[in-house]
C-alpha positions as CSV (number, residue, x, y, z in Angstrom):
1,X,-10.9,-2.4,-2.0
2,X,-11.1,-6.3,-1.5
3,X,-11.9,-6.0,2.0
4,X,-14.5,-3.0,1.3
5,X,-16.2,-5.8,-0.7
6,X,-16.0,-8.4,1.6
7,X,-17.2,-5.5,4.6
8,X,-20.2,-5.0,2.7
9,X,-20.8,-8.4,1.6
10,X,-21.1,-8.7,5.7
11,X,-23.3,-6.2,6.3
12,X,-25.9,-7.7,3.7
13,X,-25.8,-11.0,5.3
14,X,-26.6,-8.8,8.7
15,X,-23.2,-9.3,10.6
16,X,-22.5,-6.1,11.8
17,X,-19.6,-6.8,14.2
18,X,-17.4,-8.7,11.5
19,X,-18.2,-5.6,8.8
20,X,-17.2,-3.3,10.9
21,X,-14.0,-5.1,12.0
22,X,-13.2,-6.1,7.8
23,X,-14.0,-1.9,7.3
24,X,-11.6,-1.1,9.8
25,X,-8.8,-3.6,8.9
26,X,-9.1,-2.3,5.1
27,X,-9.2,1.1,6.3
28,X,-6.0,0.7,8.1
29,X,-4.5,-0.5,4.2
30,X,-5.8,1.7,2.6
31,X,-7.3,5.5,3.4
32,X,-9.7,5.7,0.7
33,X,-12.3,3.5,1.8
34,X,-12.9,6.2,4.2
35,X,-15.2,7.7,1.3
36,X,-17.3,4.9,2.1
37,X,-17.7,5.3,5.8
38,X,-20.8,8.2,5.6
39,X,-22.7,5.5,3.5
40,X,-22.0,3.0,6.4
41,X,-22.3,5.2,9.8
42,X,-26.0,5.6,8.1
43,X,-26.3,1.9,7.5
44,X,-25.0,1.2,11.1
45,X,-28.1,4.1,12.5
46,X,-30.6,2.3,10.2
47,X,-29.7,-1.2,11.8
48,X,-28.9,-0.4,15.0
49,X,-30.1,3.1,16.3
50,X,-27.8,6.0,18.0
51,X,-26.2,4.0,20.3
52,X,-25.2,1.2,18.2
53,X,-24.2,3.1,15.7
54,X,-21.8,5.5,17.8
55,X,-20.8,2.2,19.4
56,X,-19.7,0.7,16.0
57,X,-18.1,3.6,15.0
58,X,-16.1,4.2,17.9
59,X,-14.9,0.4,17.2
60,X,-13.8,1.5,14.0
61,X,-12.0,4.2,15.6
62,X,-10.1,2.0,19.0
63,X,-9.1,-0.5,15.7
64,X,-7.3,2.3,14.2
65,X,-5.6,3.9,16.8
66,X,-4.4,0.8,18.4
């Protein structure tokens, strides 16, 4: 939940790339942050349109598959 914290603590200050990265990393520890990820894919659309946000997401998704 630590790195939930610090993933949203990112997106306040408006660094999308790291948050996203910190989300994923704490994702791959532990699954239930992935109640959490609706509120962010909506946060990623706000900030950054379609396009970003399907970008960002997808990075969530290469982090965990790799």
């Amino acid at each position: 939940m630590g790195m939930l914290f610090v993933a949203i603590y990112l997106f306040q200050n408006k660094h999308w790339n790291y948050g996203v990265l910190v989300f994923s990393l704490g994702l791959g520890i532990k699954m239930s942050l992935l109640l959490a990820l609706p509120a962010i894919a909506i946060l990623l659309y706000q900030a950054s349109g379609p396009t970003g946000a399907l970008g960002q997401l997808s990075y969530i998704f290469q982090v965990q598959v790799s």
